[in-house]
N, C-alpha and C positions, 0 to 999 in steps of 0.2 A: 466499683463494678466487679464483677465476679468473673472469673478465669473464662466458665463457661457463655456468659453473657457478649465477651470479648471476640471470641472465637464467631460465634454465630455471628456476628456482625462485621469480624474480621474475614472471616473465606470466602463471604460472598464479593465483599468489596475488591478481595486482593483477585478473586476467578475473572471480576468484570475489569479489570485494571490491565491484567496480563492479556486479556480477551482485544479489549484497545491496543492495546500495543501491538499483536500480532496482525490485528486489522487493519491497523496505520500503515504495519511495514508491508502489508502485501499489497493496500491500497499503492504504495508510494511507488514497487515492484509495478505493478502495471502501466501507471501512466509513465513510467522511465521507458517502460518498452512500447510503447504508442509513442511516444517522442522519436523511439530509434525507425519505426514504421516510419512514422511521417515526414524521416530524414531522407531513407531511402527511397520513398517515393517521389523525394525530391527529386533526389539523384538522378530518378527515371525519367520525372519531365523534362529536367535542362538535355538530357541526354535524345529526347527527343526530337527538342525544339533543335536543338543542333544539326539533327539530320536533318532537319528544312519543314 
């Protein structure tokens, strides 16, 4: 295969590779903070039911 043939097949795969990976880690970034949400709004209900 030729230098140039490598390339053209190479950028595009390694643009969508880096692309997944940053979408993985922001995906992962969100539902970490929906977990920290849904803890705290734990906190609020037991804190409720507490008052009566």
């Amino acid at each position: 295969m030729s230098k140039k043939l490598i390339a053209l097949i190479g950028v595009p795969v390694g643009i969508i590779f880096i692309s997944i990976i940053v979408l993985t880690g922001s995906y992962n970034s969100l539902v970490s903070k929906d977990e920290s949400v849904k803890q705290a709004n734990s906190k609020i209900e037991v804190a409720l039911q507490r008052r009566g």
